[in-house]
KEMIVO-825100 format. One record per residue (C-alpha): residue number from 1; residue in three letters; z, x, y. Coordinates in nm, 2 decimals, always signed. Layout:
N
  resi  resn       w       u       v
   NUM   ALA       Z       X       Y
...
end
This chain:
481
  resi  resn       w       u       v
     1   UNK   +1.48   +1.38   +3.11
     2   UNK   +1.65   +1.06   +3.23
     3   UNK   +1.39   +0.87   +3.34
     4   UNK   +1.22   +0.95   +3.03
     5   UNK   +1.54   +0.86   +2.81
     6   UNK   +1.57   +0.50   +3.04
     7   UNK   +1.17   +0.41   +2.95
     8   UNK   +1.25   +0.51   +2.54
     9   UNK   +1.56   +0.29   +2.60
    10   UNK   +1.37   +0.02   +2.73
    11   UNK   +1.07   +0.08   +2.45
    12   UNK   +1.37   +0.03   +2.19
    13   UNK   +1.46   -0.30   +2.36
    14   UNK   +1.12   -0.44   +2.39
    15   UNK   +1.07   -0.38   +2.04
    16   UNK   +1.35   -0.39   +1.79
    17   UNK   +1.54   -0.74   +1.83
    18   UNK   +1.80   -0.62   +1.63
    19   UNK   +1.98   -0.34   +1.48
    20   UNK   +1.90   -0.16   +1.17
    21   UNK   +2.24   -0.20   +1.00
    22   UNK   +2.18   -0.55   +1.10
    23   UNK   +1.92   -0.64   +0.92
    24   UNK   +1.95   -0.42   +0.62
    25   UNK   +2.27   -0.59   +0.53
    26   UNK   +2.10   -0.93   +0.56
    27   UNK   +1.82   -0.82   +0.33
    28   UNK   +2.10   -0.67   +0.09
    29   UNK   +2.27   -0.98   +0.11
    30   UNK   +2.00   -1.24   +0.06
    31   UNK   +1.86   -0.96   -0.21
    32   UNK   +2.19   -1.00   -0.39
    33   UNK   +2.25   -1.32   -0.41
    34   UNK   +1.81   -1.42   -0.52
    35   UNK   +1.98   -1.16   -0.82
    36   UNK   +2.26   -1.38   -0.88
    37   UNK   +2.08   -1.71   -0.88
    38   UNK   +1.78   -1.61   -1.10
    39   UNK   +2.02   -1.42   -1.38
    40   UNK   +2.25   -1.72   -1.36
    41   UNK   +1.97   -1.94   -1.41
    42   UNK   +1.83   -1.71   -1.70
    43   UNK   +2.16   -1.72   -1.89
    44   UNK   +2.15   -2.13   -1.85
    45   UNK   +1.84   -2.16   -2.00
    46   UNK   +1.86   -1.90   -2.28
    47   UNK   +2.16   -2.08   -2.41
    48   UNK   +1.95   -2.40   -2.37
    49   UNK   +1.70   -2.31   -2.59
    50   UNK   +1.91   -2.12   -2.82
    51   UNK   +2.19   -2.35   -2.89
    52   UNK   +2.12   -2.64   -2.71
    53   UNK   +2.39   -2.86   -2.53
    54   UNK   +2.68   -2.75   -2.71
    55   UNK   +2.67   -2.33   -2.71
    56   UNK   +2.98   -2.16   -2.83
    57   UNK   +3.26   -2.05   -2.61
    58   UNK   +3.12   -1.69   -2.65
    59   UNK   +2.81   -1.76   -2.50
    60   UNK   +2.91   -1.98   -2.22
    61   UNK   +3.14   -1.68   -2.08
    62   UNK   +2.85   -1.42   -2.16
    63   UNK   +2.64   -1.65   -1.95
    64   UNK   +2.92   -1.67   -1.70
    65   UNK   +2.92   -1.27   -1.70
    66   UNK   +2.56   -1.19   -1.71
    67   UNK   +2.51   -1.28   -1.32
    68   UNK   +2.78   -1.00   -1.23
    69   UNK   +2.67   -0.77   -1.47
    70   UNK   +2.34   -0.84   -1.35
    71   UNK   +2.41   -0.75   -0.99
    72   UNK   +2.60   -0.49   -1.06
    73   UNK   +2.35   -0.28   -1.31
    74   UNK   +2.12   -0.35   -1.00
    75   UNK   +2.37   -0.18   -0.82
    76   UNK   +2.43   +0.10   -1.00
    77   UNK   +2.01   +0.17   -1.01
    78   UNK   +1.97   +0.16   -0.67
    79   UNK   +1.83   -0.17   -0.66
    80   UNK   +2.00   -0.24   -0.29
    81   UNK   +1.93   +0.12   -0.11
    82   UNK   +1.76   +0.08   +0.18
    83   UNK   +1.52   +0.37   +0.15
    84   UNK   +1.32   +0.13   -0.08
    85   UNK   +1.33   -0.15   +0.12
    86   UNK   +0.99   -0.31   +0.21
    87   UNK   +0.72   -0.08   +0.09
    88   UNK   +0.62   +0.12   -0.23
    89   UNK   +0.67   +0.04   -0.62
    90   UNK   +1.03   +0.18   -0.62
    91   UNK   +1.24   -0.13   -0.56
    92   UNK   +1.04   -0.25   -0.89
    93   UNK   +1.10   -0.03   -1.09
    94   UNK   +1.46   -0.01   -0.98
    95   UNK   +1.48   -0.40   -1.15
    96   UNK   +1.30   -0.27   -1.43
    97   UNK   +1.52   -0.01   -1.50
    98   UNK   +1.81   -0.17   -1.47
    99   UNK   +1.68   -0.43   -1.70
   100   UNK   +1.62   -0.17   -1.98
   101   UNK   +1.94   -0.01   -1.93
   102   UNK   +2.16   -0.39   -1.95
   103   UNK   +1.99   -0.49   -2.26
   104   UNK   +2.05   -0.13   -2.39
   105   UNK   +2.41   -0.15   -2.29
   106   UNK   +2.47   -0.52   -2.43
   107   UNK   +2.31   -0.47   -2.77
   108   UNK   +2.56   -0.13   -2.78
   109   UNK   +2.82   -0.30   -2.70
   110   UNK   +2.80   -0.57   -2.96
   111   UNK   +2.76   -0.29   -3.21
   112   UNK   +3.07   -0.15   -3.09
   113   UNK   +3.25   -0.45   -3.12
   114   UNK   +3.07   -0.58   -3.44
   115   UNK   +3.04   -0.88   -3.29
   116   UNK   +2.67   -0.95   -3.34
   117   UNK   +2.49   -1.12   -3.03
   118   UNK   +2.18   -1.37   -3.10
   119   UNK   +1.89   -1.18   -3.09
   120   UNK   +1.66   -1.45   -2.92
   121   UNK   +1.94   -1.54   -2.65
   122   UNK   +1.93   -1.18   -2.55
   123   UNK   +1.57   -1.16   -2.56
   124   UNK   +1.50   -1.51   -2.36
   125   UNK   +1.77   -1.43   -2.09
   126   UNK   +1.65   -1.09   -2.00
   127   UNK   +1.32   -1.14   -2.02
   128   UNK   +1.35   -1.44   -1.77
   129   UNK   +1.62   -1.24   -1.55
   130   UNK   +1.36   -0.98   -1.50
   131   UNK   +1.02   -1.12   -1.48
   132   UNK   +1.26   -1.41   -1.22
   133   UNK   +1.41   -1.16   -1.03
   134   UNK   +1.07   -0.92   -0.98
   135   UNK   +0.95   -1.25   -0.82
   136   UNK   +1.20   -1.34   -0.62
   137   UNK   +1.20   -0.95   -0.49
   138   UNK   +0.83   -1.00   -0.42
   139   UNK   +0.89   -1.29   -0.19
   140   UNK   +1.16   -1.16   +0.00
   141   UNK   +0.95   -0.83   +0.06
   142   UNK   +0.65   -1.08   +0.22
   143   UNK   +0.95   -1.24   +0.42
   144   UNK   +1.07   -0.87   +0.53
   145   UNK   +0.70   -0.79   +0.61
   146   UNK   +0.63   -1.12   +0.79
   147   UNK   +0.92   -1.02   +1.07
   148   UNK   +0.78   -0.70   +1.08
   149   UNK   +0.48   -0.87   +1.23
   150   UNK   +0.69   -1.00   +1.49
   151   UNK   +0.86   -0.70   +1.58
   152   UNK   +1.22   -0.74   +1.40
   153   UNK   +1.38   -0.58   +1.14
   154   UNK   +1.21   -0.25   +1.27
   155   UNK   +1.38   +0.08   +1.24
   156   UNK   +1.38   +0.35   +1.54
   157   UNK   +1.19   +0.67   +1.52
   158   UNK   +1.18   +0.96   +1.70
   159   UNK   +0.83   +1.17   +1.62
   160   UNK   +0.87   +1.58   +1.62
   161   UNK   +0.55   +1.78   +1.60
   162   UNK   +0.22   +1.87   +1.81
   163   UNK   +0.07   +1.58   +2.02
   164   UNK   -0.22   +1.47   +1.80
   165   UNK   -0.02   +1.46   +1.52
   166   UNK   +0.23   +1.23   +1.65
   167   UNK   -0.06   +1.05   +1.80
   168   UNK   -0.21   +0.98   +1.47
   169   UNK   +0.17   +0.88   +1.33
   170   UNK   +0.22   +0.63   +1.59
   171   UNK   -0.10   +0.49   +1.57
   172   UNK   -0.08   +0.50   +1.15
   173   UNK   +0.27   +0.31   +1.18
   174   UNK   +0.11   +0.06   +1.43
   175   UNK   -0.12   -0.04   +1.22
   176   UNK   +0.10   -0.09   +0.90
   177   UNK   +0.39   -0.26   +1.04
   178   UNK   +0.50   -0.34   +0.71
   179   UNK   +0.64   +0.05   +0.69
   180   UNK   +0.94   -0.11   +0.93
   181   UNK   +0.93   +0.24   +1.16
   182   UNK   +0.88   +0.21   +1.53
   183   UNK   +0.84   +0.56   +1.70
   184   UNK   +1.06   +0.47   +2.03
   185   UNK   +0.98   +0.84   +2.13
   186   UNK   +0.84   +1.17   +2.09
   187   UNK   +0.94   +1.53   +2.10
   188   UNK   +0.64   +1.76   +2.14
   189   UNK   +0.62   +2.12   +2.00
   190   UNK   +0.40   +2.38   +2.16
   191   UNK   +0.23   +2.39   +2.44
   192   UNK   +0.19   +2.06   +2.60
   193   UNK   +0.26   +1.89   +2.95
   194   UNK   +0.15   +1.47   +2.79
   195   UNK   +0.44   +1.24   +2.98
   196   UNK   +0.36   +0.97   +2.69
   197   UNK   +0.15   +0.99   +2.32
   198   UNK   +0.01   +0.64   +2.25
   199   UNK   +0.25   +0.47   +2.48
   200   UNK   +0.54   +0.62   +2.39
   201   UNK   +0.74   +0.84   +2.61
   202   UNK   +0.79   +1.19   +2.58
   203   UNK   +1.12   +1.34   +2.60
   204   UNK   +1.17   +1.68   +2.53
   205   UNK   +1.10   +1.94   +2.26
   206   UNK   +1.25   +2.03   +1.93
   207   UNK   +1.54   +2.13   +2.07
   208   UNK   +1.59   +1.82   +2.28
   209   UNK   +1.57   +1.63   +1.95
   210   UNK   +1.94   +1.54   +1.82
   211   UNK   +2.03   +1.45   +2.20
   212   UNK   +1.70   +1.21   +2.25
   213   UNK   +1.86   +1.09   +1.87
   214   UNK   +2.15   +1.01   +2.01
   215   UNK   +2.09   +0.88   +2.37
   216   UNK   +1.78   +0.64   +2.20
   217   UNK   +2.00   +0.49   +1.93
   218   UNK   +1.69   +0.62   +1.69
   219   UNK   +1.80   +0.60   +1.28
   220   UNK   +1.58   +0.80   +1.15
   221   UNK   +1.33   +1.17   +1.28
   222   UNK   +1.03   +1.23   +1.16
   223   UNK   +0.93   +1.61   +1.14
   224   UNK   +0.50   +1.66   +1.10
   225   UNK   +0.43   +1.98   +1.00
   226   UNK   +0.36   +2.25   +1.24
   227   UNK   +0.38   +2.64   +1.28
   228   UNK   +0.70   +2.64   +1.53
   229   UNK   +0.92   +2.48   +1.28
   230   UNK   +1.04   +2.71   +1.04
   231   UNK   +1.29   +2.69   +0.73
   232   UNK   +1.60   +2.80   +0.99
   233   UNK   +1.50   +2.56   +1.27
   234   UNK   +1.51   +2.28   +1.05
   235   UNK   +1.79   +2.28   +0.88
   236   UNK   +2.00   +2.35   +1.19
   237   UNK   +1.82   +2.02   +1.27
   238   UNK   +1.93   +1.87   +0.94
   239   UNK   +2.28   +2.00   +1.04
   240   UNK   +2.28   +1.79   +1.34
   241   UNK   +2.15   +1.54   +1.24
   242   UNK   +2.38   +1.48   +0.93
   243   UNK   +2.67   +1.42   +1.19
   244   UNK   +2.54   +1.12   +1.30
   245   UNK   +2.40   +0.98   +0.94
   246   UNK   +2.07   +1.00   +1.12
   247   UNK   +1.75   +1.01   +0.84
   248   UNK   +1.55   +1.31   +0.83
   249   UNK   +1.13   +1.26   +0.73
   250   UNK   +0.93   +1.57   +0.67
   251   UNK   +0.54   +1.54   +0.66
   252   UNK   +0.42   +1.78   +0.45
   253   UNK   +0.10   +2.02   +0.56
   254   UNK   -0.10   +1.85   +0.25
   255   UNK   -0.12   +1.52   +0.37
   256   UNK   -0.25   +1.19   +0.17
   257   UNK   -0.10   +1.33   -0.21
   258   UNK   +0.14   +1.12   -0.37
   259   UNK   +0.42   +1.17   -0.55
   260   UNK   +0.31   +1.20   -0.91
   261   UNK   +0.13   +1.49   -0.81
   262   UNK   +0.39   +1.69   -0.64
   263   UNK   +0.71   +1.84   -0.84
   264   UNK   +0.98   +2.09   -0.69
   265   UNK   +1.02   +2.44   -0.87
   266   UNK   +1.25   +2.65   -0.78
   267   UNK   +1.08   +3.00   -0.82
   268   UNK   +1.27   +3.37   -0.70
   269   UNK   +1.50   +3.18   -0.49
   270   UNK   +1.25   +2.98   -0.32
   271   UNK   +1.18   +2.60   -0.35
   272   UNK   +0.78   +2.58   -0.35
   273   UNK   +0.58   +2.24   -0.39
   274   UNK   +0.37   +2.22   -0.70
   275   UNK   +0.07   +2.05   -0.68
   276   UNK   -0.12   +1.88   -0.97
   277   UNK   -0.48   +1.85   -0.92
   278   UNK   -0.60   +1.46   -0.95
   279   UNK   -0.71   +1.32   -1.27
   280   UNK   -1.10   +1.30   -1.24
   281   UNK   -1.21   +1.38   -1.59
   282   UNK   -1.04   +1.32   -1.89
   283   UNK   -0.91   +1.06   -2.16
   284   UNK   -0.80   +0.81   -1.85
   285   UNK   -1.11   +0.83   -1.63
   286   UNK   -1.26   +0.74   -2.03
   287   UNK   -1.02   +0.43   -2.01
   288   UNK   -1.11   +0.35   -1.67
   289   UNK   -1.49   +0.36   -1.72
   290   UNK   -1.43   +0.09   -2.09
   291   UNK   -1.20   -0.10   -1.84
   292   UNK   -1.44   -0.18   -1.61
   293   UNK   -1.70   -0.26   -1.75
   294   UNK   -1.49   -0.46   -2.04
   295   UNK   -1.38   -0.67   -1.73
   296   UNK   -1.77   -0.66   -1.53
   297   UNK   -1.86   -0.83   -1.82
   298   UNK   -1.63   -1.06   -1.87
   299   UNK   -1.64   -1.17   -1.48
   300   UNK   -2.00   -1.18   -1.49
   301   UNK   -1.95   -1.43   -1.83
   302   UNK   -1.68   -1.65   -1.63
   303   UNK   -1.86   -1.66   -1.24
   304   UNK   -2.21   -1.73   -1.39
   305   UNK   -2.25   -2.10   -1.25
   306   UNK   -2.12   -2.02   -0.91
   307   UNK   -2.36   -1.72   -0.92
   308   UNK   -2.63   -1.92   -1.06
   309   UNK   -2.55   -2.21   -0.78
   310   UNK   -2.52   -1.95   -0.50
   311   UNK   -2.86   -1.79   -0.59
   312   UNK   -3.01   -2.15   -0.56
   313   UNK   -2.85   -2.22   -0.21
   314   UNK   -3.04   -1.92   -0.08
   315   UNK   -3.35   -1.93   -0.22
   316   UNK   -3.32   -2.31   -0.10
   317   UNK   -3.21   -2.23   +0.24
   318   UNK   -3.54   -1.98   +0.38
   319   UNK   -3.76   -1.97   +0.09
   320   UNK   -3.65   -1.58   +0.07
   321   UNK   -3.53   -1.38   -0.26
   322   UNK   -3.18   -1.46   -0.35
   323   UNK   -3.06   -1.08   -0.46
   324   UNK   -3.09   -0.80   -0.18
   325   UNK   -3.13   -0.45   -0.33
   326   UNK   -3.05   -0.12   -0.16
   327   UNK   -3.05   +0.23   -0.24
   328   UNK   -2.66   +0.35   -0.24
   329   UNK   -2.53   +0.70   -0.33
   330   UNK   -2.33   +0.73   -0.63
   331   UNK   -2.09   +0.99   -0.84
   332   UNK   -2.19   +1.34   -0.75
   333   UNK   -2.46   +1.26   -0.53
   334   UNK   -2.70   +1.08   -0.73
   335   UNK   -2.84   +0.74   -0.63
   336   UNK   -2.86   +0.39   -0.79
   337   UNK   -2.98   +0.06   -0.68
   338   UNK   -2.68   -0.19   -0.56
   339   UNK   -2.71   -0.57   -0.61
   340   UNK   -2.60   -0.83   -0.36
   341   UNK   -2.65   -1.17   -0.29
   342   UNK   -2.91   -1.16   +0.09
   343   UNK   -2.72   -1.27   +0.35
   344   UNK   -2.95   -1.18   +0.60
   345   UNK   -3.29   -1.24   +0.71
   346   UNK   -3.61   -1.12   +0.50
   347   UNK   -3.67   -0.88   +0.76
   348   UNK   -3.33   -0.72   +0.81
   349   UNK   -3.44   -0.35   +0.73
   350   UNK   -3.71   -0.39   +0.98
   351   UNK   -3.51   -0.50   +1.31
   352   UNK   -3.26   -0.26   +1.23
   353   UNK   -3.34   +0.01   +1.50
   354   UNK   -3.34   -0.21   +1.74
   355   UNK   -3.02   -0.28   +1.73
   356   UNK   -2.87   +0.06   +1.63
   357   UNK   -2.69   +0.07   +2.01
   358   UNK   -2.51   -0.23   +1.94
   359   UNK   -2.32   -0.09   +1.66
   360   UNK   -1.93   -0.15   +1.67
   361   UNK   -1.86   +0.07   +1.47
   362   UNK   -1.80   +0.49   +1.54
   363   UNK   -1.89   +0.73   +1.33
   364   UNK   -2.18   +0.71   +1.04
   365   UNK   -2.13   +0.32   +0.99
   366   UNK   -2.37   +0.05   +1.15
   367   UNK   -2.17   -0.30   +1.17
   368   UNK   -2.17   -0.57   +1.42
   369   UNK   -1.94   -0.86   +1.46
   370   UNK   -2.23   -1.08   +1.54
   371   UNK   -2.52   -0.97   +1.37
   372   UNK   -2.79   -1.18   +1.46
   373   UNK   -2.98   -1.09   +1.15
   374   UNK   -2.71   -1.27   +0.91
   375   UNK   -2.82   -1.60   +0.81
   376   UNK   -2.56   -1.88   +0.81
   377   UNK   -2.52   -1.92   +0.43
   378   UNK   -2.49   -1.54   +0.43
   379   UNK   -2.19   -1.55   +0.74
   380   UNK   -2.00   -1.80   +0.51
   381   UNK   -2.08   -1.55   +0.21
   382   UNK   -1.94   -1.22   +0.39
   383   UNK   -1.65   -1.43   +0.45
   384   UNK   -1.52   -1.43   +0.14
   385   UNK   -1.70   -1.16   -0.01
   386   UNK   -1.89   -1.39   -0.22
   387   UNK   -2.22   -1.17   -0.15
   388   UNK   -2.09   -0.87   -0.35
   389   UNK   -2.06   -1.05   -0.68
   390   UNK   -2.40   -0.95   -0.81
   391   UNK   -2.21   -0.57   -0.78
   392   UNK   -2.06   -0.67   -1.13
   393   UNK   -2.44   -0.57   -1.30
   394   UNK   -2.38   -0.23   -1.11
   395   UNK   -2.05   -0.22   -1.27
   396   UNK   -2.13   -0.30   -1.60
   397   UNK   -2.43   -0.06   -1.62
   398   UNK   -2.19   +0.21   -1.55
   399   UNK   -2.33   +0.27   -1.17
   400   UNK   -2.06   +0.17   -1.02
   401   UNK   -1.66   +0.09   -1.05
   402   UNK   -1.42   -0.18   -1.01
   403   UNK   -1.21   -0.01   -0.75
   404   UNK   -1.32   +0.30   -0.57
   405   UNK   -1.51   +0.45   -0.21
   406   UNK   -1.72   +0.24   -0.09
   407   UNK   -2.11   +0.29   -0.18
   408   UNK   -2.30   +0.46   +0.11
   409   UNK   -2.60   +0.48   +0.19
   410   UNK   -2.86   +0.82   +0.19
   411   UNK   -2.88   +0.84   +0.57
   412   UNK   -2.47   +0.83   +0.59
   413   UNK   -2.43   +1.10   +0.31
   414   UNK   -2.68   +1.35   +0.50
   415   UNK   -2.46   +1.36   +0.83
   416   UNK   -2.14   +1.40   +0.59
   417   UNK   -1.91   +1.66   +0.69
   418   UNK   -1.79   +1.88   +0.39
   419   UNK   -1.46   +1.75   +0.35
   420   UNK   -1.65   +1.41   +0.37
   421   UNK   -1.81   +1.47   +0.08
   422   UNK   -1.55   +1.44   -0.10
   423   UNK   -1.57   +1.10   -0.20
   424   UNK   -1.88   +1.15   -0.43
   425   UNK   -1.68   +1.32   -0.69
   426   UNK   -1.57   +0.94   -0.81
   427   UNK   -1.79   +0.65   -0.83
   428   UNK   -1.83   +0.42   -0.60
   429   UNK   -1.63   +0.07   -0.60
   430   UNK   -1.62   -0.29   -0.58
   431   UNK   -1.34   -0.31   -0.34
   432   UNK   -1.13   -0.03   -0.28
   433   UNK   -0.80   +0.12   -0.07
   434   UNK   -1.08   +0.06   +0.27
   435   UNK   -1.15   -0.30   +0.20
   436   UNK   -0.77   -0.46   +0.11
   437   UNK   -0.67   -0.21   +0.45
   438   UNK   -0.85   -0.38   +0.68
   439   UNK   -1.22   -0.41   +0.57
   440   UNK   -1.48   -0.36   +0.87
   441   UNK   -1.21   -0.36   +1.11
   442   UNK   -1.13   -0.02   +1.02
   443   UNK   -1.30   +0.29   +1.22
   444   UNK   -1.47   +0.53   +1.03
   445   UNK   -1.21   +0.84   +1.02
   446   UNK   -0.95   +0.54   +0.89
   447   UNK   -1.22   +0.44   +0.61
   448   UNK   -1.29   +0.80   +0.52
   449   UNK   -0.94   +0.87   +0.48
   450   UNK   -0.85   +0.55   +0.28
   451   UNK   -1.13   +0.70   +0.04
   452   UNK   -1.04   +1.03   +0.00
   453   UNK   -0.64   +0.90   -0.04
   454   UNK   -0.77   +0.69   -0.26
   455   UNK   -0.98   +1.04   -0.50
   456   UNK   -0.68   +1.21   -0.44
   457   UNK   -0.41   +0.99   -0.62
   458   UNK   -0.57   +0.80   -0.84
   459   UNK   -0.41   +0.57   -1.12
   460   UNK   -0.45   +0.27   -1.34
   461   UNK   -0.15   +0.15   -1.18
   462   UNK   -0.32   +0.19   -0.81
   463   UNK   -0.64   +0.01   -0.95
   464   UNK   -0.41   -0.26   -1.03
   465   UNK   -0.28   -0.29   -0.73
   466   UNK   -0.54   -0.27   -0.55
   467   UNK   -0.75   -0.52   -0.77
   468   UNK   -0.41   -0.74   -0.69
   469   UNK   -0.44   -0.71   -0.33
   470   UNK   -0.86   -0.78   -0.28
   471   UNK   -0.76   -1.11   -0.44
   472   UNK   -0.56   -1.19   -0.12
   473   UNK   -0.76   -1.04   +0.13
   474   UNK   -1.09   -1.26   +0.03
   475   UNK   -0.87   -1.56   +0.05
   476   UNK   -0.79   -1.49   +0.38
   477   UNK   -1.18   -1.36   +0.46
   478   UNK   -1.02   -1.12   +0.74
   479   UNK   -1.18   -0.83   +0.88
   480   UNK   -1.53   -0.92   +0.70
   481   UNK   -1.86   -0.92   +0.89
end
């Protein structure tokens, strides 16, 4: 096991630039102090606006306070633990909360004291404090997530659990380095005789685990499911690990439900996982279905000249139609005609099967990096995902959604394995989960599991989100071909 320990040593080395603790208090620090300046800031210019140059020596000192009180309320909400750090909506909503709970606490307090506080200064300085600091938060999460790029301010990992499954971890964390984990090694459960998963080294079993821990300098394990760990086994692994304040994952056997979905009961002396089943019908999917086609139409109103000016250009360019119209499979299997702007030749269908072993793609999907059917006002089109606009009609006429799978075609359904299939129970989308995680540079098991994540755990808030982040990927026209 030496060897094996030396090459996960020198993995850790090659990869982690420095140490967790490290670079945690750093992001604490610079966290803390982006609090301070913005609250500090917000105070000024409440009492600016509410009493001009010359506030009263009650307000100066409240504006004096509010930075500390500030920092502190964050604080006490959790707004600097390092679990929250860099990913999810958690270190949000910690600001938010703590935003609720200080105006809360200094409109009590003046009640108490019946010593009546201005009612716009509050307002104006914690309105700015928040919306300010849920900035600043944001840009020192893009900051954390640019070194991650470049290898720092990574936490160790040690992976527990069968070989594919770890496989699939590493090569999951790999690809979304913005998660900050870096499996430095791997400790396979049943039968198994792999040296290395992925390119990390193996070292050991589950019982090797808090030693590989130790000897690796790993913060945190991750446990995947599997049949030879049992409720005794892990928490004598809990046990050990606790001595050394290492972090303890669990991957659950139902993989790709979030949160919201999941609650603990406590039933007969047992703690089972409930499960909610996702919202597909209902009051919100109403909502979702007036939402988008509120906003289809209002895009359509707003993008009509470039539209209208990109239709010309290719009509212009070959003499060929400007829209391109395909048969795509919709909600529960029934079929609608999709809208785009051509970006290939006249006779794309045609010259199709002659090309079909040049696909770069696995799976059911047909792509090619360098089609040589795509014309060059369509290249510069695909780019920036200009060609899809005409998908707005299909939107508005209720065929399709603003964020959802993407729309396939009849051929892909009919080779569709059953858990495949899935994805039909939704409509289709715009953009979706597959397109703002890496577009066509994604293989198909990736994309199919982006899409049924996506049916799975739906929410207006992930629709937000995910509307947010299509924004940013068609500026930077990355993984589209």
């Amino acid at each position: 096991m030496s060897d094996s320990v030396a090459v996960a040593s020198d993995h850790l080395a090659e990869h982690l630039t420095s140490g967790p603790a490290a670079w945690t208090r750093s992001y604490r620090r610079r966290a803390a102090a982006a609090d301070f300046v913005v609250a500090a800031v917000s105070a000024a210019g409440a009492a600016l606006l509410r009493f001009g140059l010359q506030p009263s020596v009650k307000y100066l000192v409240l504006s004096c306070l509010l930075p500390v009180a500030w920092v502190i309320a964050l604080s006490i909400f959790g707004g600097y633990d390092a679990r929250f750090i860099g990913t999810g909506s958690d270190e949000f909503r910690k600001v938010l909360n703590a935003s609720w709970s200080l105006t809360a606490g200094l409109a009590l307090l003046s009640y108490v004291a019946n010593d009546e506080l201005s009612r716009l200064y509050l307002l104006i300085s914690m309105l700015a404090v928040t919306m300010l600091d849920l900035v600043a938060r944001y840009k020192l999460r893009k900051r954390l997530h640019r070194e991650r790029d470049a290898g720092r301010s990574m936490s160790a990992v040690v992976a527990v659990g069968h070989e594919t499954a770890v496989a699939d971890l590493i090569t999951e964390l790999r690809r979304e380095r913005y998660h900050g984990l870096e499996v430095v090694a791997a400790c396979l459960t049943g039968e198994s005789f792999a040296t290395e998963v992925a390119g990390v080294p193996v070292i050991g079993d589950l019982d090797d685990t808090p030693d590989v821990v130790r000897r690796c300098g790993a913060q945190t394990v991750a446990v995947l499911s599997c049949p030879e760990i049992d409720g005794v086994r892990l928490r004598q692994l809990a046990w050990e690990l606790e001595k050394t304040g290492t972090d303890l994952c669990l991957a659950p056997a139902l993989l790709d439900v979030a949160g919201p979905r999941t609650t603990i009961r406590p039933t007969a002396g047992l703690t089972l996982l409930h499960v909610d089943h996702p919202q597909l019908s209902g009051p919100l999917q109403i909502m979702k279905d007036l939402f988008d086609r509120c906003a289809a139409g209002f895009a359509l109103a707003l993008l009509a000249p470039v539209m209208l000016f990109i239709a010309l250009a290719i009509r212009f360019s070959d003499g060929g139609p400007a829209l391109f119209r395909q048969t795509r499979v919709g909600k529960d299997g029934g079929t609608f005609q999709m809208y785009k702007f051509r970006t290939m030749v006249v006779d794309a269908e045609q010259r199709l099967a002659e090309l079909q072993e040049r696909n770069d793609l696995d799976g059911v999907l047909f792509k090619m990096r360098r089609d040589p059917r795509i014309t060059a006002i369509g290249a510069r089109l695909r780019k920036w995902s200009l060609d899809e606009l005409p998908q707005l009609f299909n939107v508005l006429l209720g065929e399709m959604s603003l964020v959802g799978p993407r729309p396939p075609l009849p051929a892909e359904t009919e080779r569709y394995a059953d858990h495949v299939r899935r994805r039909l129970v939704v409509r289709p989308g715009l953009t979706g989960l597959w397109q703002v995680s890496g577009r066509s540079d994604l293989s198909w098991d990736e994309s199919v599991r982006l899409d049924l994540r996506y049916v799975e755990n739906w929410s207006f808030a992930l629709d937000l989100l995910i509307l947010w982040k299509t924004v940013s990927v068609m500026f930077r026209g990355s993984g589209a071909y």
